[in-house]
ZAMARGU-4260 file (C-alpha; in steps of 0.2 Angstrom, whole numbers, plus 5000, padded with zeros to 4 digits):
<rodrens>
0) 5345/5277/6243 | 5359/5275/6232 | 5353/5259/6225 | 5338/5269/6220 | 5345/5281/6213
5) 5357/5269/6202 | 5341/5262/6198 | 5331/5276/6194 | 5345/5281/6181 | 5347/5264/6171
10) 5328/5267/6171 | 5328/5282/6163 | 5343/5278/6152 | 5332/5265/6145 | 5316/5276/6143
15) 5328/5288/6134 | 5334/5274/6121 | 5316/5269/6118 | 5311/5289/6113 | 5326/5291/6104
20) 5321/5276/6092 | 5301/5281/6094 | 5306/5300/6087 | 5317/5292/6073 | 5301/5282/6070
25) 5289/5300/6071 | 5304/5309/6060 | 5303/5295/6045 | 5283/5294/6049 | 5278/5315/6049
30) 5291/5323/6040 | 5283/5332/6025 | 5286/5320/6008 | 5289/5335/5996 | 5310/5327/5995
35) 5299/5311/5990 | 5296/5318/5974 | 5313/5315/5966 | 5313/5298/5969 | 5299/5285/5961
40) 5302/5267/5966 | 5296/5252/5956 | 5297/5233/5958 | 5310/5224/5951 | 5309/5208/5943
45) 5308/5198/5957 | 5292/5211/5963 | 5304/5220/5975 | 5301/5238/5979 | 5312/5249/5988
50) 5304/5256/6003 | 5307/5277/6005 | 5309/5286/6021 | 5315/5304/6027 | 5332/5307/6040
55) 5326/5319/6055 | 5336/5335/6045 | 5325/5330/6029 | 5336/5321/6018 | 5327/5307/6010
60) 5330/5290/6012 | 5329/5273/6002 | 5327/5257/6010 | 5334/5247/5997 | 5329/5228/5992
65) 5335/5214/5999 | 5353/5208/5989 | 5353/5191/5977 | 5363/5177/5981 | 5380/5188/5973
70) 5373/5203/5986 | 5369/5215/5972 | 5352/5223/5976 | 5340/5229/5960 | 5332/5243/5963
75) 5322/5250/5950 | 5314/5267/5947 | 5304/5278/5935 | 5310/5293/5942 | 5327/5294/5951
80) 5334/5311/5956 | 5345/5318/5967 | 5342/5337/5975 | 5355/5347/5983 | 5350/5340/6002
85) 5358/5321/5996 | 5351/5305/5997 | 5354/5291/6006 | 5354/5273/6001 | 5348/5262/6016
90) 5363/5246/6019 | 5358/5244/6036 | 5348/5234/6045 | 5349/5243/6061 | 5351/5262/6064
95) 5363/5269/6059 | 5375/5284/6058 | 5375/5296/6043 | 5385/5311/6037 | 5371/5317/6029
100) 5355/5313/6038 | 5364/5309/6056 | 5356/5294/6061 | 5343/5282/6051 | 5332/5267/6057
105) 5336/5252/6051 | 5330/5243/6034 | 5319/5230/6039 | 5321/5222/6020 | 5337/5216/6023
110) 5333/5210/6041 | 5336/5192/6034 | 5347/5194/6020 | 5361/5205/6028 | 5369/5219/6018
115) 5372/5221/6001 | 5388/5224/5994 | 5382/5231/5977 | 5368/5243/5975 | 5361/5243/5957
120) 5349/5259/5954 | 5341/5254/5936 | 5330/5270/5929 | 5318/5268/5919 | 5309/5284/5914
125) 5317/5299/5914 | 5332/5308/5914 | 5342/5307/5930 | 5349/5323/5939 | 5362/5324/5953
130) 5363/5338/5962 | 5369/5331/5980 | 5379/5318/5987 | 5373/5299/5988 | 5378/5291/6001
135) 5376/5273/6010 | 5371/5269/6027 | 5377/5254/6035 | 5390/5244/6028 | 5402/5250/6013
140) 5395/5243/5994 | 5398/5246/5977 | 5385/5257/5968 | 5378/5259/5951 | 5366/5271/5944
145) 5358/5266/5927 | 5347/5275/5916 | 5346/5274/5896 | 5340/5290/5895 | 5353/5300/5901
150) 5361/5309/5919 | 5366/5323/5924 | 5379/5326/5937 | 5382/5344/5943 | 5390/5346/5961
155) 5385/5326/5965 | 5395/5315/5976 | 5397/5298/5985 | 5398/5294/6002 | 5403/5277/6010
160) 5407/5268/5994 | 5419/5257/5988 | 5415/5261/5969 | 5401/5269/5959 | 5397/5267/5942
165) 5387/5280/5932 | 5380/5274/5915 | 5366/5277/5903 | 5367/5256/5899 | 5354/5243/5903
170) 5359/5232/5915 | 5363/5215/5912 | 5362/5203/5926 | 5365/5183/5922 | 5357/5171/5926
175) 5366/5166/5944 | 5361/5185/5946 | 5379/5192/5944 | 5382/5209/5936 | 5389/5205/5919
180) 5388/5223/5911 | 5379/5233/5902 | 5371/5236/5885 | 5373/5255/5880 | 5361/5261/5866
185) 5361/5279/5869 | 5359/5291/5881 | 5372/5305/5888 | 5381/5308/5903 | 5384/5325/5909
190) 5395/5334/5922 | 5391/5353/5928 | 5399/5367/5934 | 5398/5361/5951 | 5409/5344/5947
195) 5407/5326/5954 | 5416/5320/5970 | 5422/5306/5973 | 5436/5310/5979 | 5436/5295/5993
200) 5429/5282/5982 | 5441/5270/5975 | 5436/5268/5956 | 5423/5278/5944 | 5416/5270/5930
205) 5408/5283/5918 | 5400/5274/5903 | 5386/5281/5890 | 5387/5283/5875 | 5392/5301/5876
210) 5400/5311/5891 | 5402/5326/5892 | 5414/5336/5906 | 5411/5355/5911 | 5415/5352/5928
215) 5431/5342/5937 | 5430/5326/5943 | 5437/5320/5957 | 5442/5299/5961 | 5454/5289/5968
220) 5454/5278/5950 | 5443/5284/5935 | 5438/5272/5919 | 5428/5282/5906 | 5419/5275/5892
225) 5409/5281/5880 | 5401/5273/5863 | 5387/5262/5860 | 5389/5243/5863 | 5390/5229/5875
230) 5403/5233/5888 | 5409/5224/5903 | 5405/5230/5921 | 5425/5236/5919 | 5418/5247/5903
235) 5429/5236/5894 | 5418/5234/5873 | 5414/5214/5872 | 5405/5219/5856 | 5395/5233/5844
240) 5378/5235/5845 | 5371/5239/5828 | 5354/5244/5832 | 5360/5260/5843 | 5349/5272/5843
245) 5352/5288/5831 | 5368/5292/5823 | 5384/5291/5834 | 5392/5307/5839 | 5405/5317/5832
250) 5415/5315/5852 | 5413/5302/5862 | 5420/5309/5879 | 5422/5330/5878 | 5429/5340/5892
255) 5426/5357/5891 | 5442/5371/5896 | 5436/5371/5914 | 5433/5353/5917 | 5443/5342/5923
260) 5447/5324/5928 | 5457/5321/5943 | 5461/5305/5949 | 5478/5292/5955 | 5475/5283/5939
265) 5464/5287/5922 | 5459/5278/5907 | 5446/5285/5894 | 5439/5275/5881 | 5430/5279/5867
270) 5424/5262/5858 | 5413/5267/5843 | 5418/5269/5825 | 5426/5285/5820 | 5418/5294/5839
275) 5434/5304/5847 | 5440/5310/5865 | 5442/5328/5865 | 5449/5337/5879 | 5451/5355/5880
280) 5454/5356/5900 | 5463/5346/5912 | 5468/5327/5914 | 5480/5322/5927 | 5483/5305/5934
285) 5492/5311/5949 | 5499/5295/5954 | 5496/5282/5942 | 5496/5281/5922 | 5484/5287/5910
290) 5477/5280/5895 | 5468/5285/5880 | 5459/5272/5868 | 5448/5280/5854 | 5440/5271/5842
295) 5440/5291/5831 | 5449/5305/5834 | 5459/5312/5848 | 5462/5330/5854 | 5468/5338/5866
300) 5472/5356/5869 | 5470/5357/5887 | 5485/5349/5900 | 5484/5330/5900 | 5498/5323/5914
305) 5502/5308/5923 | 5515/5304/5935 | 5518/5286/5925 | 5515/5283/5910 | 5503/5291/5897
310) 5498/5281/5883 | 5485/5287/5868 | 5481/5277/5855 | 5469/5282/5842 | 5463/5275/5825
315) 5460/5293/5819 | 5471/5311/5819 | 5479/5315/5836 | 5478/5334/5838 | 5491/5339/5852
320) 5489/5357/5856 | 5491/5358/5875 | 5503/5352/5889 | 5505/5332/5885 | 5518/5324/5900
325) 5522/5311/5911 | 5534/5315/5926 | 5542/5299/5931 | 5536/5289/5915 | 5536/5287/5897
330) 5522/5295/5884 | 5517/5281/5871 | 5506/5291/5855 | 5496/5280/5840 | 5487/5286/5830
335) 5481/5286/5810 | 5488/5304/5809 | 5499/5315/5822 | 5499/5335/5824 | 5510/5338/5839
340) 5509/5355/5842 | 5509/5361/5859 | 5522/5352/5874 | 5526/5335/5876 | 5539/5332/5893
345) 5545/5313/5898 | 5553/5307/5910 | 5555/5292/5901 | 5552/5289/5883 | 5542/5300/5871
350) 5536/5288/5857 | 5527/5293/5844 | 5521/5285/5828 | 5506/5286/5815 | 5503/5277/5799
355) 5498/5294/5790 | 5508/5310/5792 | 5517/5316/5807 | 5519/5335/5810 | 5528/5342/5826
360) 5528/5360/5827 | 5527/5362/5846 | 5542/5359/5859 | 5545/5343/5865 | 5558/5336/5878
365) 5560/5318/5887 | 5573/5305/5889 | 5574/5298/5874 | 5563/5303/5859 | 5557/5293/5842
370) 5543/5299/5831 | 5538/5289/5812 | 5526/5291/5800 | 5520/5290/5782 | 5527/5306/5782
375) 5536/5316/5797 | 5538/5335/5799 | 5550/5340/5812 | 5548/5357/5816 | 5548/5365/5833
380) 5561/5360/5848 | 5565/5341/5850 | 5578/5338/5864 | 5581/5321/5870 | 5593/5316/5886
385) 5596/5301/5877 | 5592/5295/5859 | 5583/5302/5845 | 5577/5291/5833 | 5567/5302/5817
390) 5560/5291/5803 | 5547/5290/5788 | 5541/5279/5774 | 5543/5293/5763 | 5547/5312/5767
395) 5556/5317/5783 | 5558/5337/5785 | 5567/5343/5798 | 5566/5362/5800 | 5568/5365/5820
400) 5581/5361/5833 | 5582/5342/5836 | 5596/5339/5850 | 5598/5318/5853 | 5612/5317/5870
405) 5615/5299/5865 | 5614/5301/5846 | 5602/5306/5835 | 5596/5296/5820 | 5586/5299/5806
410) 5580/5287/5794 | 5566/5289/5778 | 5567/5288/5759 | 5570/5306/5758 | 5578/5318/5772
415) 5578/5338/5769 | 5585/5348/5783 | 5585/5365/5783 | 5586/5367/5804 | 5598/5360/5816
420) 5601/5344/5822 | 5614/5340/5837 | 5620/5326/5845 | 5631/5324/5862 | 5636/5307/5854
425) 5632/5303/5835 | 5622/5306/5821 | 5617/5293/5808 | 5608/5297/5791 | 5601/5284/5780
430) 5590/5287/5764 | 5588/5288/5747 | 5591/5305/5747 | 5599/5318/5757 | 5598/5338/5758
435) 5605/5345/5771 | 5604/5363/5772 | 5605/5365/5790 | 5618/5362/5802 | 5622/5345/5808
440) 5633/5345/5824 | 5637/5328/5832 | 5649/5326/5846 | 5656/5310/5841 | 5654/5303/5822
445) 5645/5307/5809 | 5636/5295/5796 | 5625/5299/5781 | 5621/5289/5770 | 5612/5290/5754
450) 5606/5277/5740 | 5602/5293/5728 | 5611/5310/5729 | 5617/5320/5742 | 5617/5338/5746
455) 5628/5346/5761 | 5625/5366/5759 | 5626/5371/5777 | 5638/5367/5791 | 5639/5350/5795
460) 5653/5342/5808 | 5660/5331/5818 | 5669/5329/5834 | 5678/5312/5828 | 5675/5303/5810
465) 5663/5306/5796 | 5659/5295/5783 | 5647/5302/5769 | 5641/5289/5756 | 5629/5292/5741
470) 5624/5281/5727 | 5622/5297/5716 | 5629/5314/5715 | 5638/5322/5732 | 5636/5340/5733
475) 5644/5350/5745 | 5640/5366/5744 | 5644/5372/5763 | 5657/5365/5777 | 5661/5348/5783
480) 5672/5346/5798 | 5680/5330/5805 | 5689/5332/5820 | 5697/5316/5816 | 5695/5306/5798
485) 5683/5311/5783 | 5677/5298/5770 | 5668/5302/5756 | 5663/5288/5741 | 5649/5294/5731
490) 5644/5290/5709 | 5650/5308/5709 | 5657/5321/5719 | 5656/5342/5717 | 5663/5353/5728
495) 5657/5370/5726 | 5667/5387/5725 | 5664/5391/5743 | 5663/5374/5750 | 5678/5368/5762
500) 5680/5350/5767 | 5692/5348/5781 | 5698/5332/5792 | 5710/5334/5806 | 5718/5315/5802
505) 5715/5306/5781 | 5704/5314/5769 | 5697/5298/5758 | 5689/5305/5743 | 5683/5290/5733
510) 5672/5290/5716 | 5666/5278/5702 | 5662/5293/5691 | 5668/5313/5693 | 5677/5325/5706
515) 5674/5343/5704 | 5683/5353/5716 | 5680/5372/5715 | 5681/5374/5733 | 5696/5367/5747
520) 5698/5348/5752 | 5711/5348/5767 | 5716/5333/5776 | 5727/5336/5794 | 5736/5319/5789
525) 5736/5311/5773 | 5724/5312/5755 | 5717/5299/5746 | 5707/5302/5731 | 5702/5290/5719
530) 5690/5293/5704 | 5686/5290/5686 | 5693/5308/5682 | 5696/5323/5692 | 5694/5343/5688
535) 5701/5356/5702 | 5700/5375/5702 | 5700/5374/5720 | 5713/5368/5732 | 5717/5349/5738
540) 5731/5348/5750 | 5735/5337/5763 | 5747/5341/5779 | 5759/5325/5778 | 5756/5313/5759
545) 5745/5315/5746 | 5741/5302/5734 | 5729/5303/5717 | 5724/5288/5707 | 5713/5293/5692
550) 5708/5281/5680 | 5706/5295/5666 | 5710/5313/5665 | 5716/5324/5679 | 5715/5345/5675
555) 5721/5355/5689 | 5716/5373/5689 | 5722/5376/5706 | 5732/5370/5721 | 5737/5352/5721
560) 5749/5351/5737 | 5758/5338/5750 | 5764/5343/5767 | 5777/5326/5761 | 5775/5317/5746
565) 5762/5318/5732 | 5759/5305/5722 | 5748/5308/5706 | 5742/5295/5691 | 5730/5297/5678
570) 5727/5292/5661 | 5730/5310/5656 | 5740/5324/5667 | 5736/5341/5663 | 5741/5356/5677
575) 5740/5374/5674 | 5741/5379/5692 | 5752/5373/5708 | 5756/5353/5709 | 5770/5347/5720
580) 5778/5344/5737 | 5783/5352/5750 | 5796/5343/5760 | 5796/5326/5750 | 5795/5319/5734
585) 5783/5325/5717 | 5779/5307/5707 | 5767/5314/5690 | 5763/5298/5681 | 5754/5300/5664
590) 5749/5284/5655 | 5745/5299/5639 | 5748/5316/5637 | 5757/5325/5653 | 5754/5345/5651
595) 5763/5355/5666 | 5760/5372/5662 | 5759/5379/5679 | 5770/5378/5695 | 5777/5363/5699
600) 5786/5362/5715 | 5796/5346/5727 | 5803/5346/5743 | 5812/5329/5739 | 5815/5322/5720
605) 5805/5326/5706 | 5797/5314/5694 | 5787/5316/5677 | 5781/5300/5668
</rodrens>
């Protein structure tokens, strides 16, 4: 009785298998065909048709052809459609299990050939619209969808894929059958409201000629490319196609303030002549870099992140008005022409330069920090851990607050400050000329140096040495502080009424030409001052010696004075106010006239020559 009844059961089990695959038969025979609709299969080149078929819950299905000898399957279409039910693609050979349609019979076209590991879906006709996920029954492949007359994504997804490839190119397959790339004429690429996921797919390509992003998109790795030409399946331009169809647009890729692109690693490409990227929502490469090449124009006004590095090159303007960062990287900016206006943060380095003008007005922090141009404009709030590094061919303007932790130089043909610059280390200036209205502050030396004239009308100091050369005219007009020893050597030097000039050690005052001193030169040790003639109405002193060497006329109007000795000696000697000593000797040497008709004073010996 028992051996019946084990009998019975394996009976029955077996007559239970057989209806289960007799009602999957019925479900893809009798279910109604109105899902059919979206999808119209033609032969492909090699006369292959994909064969259509419905899952039990209605969800259509695609028996696609049989793969080539590289396992790409061509499918081709006039119509190709997905509706918000989904759609499966048919890898299988035998039944399998689905998320979407539960389980499917088996695809007798690949019943010889095995699997494929790439589905191509090439589109003929018209316009594509996804609306529902795409998924693929049976083993894992990579898929594309191709259609020259554009797609539109909104709420779509992928299922079971390795990596899927949207495009409005024409496939190009060569001649051992291989997917070489494609052949983009026109045609755009659009992305809903409702977004794409492909949030467990490893890589999305998008390439057309134009994308547009309302929506976020969701990848593991996302490669977008837009411009007419012939591109690698990578997206990668191999070269211009000049027969494109209408006039190229104004922006290439364009992601609207809700969209989005979220992925490990990004790259957006825009590969025809003078077409731009232009972001006004959110790109983040939340574990890898991201990389913007434009062949126009970039903007982006929206937040563009990476963990790693960003980099953005463009042969047009850069127009930075958003949040622009990397958090463990470097940001690396090209571009014909930068306006940074909104904030840049790096971990790493923030390197920025253009060979047109380059205006910063927003805030900007990382861990070191160099911007160049034609031209630069540094406005707003540049604060660099490390270095900072300013330069221009022509015109640098610094109006903002630039701090450099391990110095800050600036280099152009022409500086004008009339913000602050700081430096927890030191700052260098070289040009041709130099007007500093601002405050220079540097921790350890300070260096300007100027082929042409230069102006100091603000507060400018050091925490050891400064050294200030010009070719021309040296005005200062304001304060300079050296903590330790100050050097300056210019054609000509003034020093203005309410002008001081301290050094906490030597005071070097050198000039082939004038010194006009209407302000106070102290030096904490000694004075030197050499020039071709010398006029004070201010004060010159020094703490311990002071010597003057004057190759013709020195007029003092003022205070001429030595903690120690003073020596003096010029080709003419006139004094009207205070000359001497203080605790050692007075040496006045005139090779001509010696006029003494103010005070005359010496700790130690006196001496008039």
């Amino acid at each position: 009785m028992d051996n019946e009844a084990v009998g019975m059961r394996g009976y029955l089990a077996e007559q239970s298998k057989r209806a289960l695959a007799l009602l999957l038969c019925c479900t893809v025979t009798w279910t109604s065909f109105p899902a059919w609709a979206q999808l119209a299969p033609t032969a492909n080149p090699g006369g292959q048709t994909p064969g259509q078929q419905v899952a039990a819950n209605g969800v259509p299905v695609v028996d696609i052809v049989a793969p080539n000898a590289r396992g790409i399957s061509h499918n081709r279409y006039s119509n190709f459609n997905v509706g918000p039910n989904g759609l499966i693609l048919n890898n299988s050979a035998q039944i399998s299990k689905t998320e979407l349609g539960g389980y499917v019979a088996g695809n007798n076209n690949l019943q010889r050939s095995g699997a494929a590991s790439l589905i191509l879906n090439e589109v003929t006709s018209a316009s594509s619209r996804l609306q529902g996920y795409t998924e693929i029954a049976g083993a894992k492949a990579q898929l594309v969808i191709a259609n020259p007359n554009g797609i539109s994504c909104d709420g779509c997804g992928f299922l079971n894929t390795s990596r899927v490839t949207l495009t409005t190119g024409t496939p190009n397959l060569g001649s051992d059958g291989a997917l070489n790339g494609f052949s983009i004429t026109g045609g755009a690429l659009s992305i809903g409201r409702n977004g794409l996921d492909a949030f467990n797919v490893d890589r999305l390509d998008l390439l057309s000629r134009q994308l547009s992003v309302d929506g976020s998109i969701w990848s593991r790795e996302l490669v977008a490319a837009a411009g007419a030409g012939r591109v690698n399946y990578d997206g990668m331009l191999l070269d211009v196609l000049p027969g494109a169809d209408g006039a190229p647009p104004a922006i290439g890729i364009d992601v609207a303030q809700l969209g989005g692109m979220y992925a490990e690693r990004i790259r957006l490409i825009a590969t025809e002549a003078g077409v731009g990227v232009v972001s006004r929502g959110t790109l983040a490469a939340q574990s890898g870099d991201l990389q913007i090449d434009s062949a126009g124009q970039v903007s982006l006004g929206g937040t563009t992140v990476a963990r790693d590095a960003v980099n953005v090159r463009a042969t047009g303007a850069l127009d930075q008005r958003g949040v622009l960062g990397s958090q463990q990287g470097d940001v690396s900016l090209r571009a014909a022409s930068m306006t940074l206006a909104g904030d840049l943060v790096a971990a790493g380095a923030l390197d920025g330069q253009a060979g047109g003008v380059v205006t910063h007005v927003g805030r900007s922090s990382a861990g070191s920090i160099r911007l160049f141009g034609s031209e630069l404009n540094a406005d707003g709030s540049l604060h660099a851990a490390g270095a900072l590094d300013l330069g221009a061919d022509g015109l640098l303007r610094s109006g903002g607050v630039a701090y450099g932790g391990a110095g800050a130089n600036l280099r152009a043909a022409q500086i004008a400050l009339s913000g602050t610059l700081q430096s927890g280390a030191a700052i260098a200036m070289n040009a041709i000329a130099i007007d500093a209205l601002g405050t220079l502050d540097a921790a350890t030396a300070l260096q300007l140096n100027g082929n042409g004239n230069v102006r100091l009308a603000g507060l400018a100091q050091a925490g050891q040495g400064a050294d200030v050369q010009a070719g021309g005219r040296l005005e200062l007009q304001g304060q300079l502080i050296a903590a330790d020893g100050l050097a300056l050597n210019a054609a000509s030097i003034d020093i203005a009424q309410r002008a001081a000039v301290s050094a906490g050690n030597d005071l070097d005052l050198r000039s082939a030409g004038a010194v006009n001193n209407a302000g106070t030169a102290y030096a904490g040790r000694d004075l030197w001052l050499q020039a071709a003639s010398v006029s004070t109405a201010g004060s010159l002193s020094a703490a311990r010696d002071a010597q003057l060497a004057v190759a013709g006329e020195l007029v003092n109007r003022g205070t001429v004075v030595a903690g120690n000795a003073l020596s003096a000696d010029a080709a003419q000697l006139e004094s009207r106010g205070d000359i001497g000593s203080q605790g050692g000797d007075a040496t006045l040497r005139s090779r001509g006239n010696l006029r003494l008709s103010g005070n005359t004073v010496a700790g130690g010996a006196l001496g008039k020559v």
